[in-house]
MARMIMAR-498701 format. One record per residue: x, y, z of N, C-alpha, C, O in turn. Coordinates in pm, whole numbers, plus 50000, padded with zeros to 5 digits. Example, Ala and Ser with C-alpha at 12.3 -4.5 7.8 and 13.67 -1.06 7.14 Angstrom:
2
513194943150780512304955050780513204967050780514244966850846
512854977550708513674989450714512905000350787513415011450804
//
This chain:
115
720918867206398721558873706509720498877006614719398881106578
720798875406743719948874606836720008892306874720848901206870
718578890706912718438910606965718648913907095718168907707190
719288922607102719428928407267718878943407285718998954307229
718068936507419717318944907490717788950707590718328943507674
717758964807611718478971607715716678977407777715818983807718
716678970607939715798980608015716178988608093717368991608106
715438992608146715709007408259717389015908207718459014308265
717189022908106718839024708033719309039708120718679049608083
719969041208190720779051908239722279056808157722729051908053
722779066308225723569070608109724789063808134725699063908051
724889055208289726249044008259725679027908266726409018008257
724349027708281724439011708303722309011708281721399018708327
722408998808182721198993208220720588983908302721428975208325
719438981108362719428974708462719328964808428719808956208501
718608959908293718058946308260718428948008101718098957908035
719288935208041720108931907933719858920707902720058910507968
719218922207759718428903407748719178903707595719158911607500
719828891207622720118884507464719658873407427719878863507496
719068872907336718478857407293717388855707432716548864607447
717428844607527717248836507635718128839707760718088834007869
718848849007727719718857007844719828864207893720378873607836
719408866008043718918880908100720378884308166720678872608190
721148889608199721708896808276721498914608311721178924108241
721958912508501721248922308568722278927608588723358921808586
722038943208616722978948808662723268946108809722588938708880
724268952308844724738950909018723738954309085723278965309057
723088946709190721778951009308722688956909430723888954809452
721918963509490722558969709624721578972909699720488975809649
721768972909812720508975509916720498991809956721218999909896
719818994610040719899003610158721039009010223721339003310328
721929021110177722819019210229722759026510368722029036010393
723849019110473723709016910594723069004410722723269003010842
722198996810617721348989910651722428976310699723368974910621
722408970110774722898954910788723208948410702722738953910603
723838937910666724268930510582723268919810560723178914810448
722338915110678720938909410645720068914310558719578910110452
719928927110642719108938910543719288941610366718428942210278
720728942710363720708946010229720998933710194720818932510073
721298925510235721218909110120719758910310066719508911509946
718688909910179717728911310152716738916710069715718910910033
717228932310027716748944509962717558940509845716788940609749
718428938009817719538931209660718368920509633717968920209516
717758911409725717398898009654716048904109604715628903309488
715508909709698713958915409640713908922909541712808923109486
715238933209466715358934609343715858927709265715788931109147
716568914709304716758907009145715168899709162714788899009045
714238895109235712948889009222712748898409109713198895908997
711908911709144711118919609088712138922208920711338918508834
712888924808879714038922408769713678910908681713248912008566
713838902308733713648889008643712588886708638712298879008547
711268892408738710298888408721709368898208552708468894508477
710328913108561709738922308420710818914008318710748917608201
711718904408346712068901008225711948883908187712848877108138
711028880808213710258871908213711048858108287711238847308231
711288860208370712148849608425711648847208602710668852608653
712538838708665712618840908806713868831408883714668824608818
713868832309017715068827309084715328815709038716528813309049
714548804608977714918792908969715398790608854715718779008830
715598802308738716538799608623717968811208623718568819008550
717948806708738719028817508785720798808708759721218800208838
721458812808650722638805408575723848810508669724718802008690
724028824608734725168825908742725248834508848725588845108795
725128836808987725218848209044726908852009139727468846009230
727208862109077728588874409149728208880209298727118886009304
728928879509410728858883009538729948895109562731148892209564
729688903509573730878911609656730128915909769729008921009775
731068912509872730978915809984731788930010034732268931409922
732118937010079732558948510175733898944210246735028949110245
733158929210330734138926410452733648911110447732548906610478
734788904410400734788887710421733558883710564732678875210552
733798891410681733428885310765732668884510796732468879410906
731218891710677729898890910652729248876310595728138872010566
730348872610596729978858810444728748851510524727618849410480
729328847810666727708839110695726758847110692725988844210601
726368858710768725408865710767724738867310596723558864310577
725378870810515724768870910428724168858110345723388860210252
724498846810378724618833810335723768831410409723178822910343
723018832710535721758831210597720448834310547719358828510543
721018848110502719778853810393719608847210250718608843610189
721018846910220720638838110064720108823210059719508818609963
720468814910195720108805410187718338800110180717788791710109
717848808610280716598813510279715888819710166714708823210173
716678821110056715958826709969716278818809794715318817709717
717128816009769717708801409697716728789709708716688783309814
715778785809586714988775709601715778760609570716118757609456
715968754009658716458743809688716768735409548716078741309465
717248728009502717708724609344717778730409288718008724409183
717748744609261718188753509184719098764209259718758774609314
720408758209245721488768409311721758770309169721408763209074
722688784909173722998784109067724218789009098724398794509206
725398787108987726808787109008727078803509083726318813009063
728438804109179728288812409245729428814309249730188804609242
730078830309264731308828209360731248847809424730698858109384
732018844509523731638854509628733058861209679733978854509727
733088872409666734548878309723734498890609766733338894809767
735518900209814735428912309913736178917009789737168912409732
735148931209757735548943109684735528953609780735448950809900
735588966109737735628978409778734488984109713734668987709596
733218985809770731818988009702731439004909663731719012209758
731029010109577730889019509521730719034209670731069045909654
730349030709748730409038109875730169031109975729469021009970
730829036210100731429021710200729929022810297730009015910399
728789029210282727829021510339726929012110252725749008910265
728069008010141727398992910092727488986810139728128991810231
727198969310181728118964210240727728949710146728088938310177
727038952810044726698940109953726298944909838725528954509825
727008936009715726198938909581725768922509486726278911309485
725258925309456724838906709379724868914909236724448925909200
725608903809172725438903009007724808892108954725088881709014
723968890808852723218882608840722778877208682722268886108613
722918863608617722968862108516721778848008497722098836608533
720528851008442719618840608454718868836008278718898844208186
718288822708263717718825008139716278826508184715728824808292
715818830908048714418833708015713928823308062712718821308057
//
């Protein structure tokens, strides 16, 4: 049976969850108030630093969750991700408008990568 690792453990959510060869992250969020550039941005620089303490990085990146705020961010934020997505390694995606934990979110990434 494979072991699971819970890092950074809070009393509702850990940030970093490794099973076997399987990291999953908790929800990233930026700055709130910040632009939708901005916090794409500040979300991506914490899944880097994330995968990077769990021995991984963007390019074994299996599965990433998008909620957006407001559909009509999608390019703006897709400017930033594109820029930051190393080219042959996309990894499966899908992206939709939630209602984010407080409305000066305006982005959260979920994120599922191997070791």
């Amino acid at each position: 049976m494979s072991e699971i690792k819970r890092t950074h453990v809070g009393a509702r959510m850990s940030q970093i969850v490794t099973h076997g060869d399987t990291i999953y992250l908790a929800g990233q969020v930026g700055t709130a108030g910040d632009s939708v550039a901005d916090q794409t941005r500040s979300c991506l620089e914490k899944v880097d630093a994330l995968l990077a303490e769990a021995g991984s990085d963007k390019t074994r990146i299996l599965q990433s969750t998008i909620w957006l705020a407001d559909m009509a961010d999608f390019a703006e934020m897709n400017a930033v991700w594109d820029n930051w997505v190393p080219e042959g390694h996309t990894p499966a995606r899908a992206c939709g408008e939630a209602k984010l934990a407080r409305p000066d979110f305006k982005v959260e990434f979920l994120v599922v990568a191997a070791r």
